[in-house]
N, C-alpha and C positions, 0 to 999 in steps of 0.2 A: 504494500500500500504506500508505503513513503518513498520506495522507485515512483509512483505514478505522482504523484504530489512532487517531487522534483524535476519532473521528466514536464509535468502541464505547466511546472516555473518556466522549464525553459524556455517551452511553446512559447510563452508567454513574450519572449524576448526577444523569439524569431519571428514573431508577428511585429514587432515594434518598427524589424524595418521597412515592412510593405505596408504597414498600416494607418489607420487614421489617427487622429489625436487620442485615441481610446486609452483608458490606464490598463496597467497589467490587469488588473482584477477582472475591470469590463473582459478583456480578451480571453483572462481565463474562463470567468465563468459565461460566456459566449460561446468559446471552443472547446470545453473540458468534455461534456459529453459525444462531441465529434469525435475529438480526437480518441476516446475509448472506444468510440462505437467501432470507428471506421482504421483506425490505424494505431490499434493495442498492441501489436506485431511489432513495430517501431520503435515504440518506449521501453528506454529512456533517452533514446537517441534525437536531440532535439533537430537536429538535420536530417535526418530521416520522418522523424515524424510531422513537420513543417513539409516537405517534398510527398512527402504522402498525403498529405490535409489539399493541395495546390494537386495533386494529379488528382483527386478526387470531388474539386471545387462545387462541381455540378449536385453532387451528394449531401452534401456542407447544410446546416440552418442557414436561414436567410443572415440569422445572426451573426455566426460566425464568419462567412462567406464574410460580409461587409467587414471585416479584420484583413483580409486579404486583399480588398482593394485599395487602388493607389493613390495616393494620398495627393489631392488638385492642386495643380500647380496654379500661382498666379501667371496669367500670360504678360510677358513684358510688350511694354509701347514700342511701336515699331518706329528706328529711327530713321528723323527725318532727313530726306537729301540734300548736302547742300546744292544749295542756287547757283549756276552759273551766271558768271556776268558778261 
């Protein structure tokens, strides 16, 4: 039990980097029952079970799912040209 409690910290921290503003908490308790359901096989390997979570996105809670998506970038102002004289 405390492998899986270490193994969904980690999730927790490979979610951090494709994610949105979310806290670790949000994400674990978002992803915790994914990540058992669908890629127990994985844990405690947090690289594994993040690539396992992303090859099975389709499967994912809606909740979880949105931990995986990419975090929106601001678009920058397109610069202007200078003026020929």
């Amino acid at each position: 039990m405390i492998r899986y409690c270490i193994a969904l910290a980690g999730l927790s921290l490979a979610l951090t980097h494709g994610a949105s503003a979310a806290t670790r908490e949000e994400q674990t308790k978002a992803c915790r029952g994914d990540a058992l359901r669908l890629c127990a096989l994985a844990i405690p390997n947090e690289a594994k079970i993040t690539a396992c979570m992303q090859k099975k996105i389709d499967k994912l809670s809606p909740q979880c799912r949105a931990m995986f998506a990419p975090v929106p970038q601001a678009k920058k102002a397109p610069v202007p040209k200078p003026k020929q004289a």
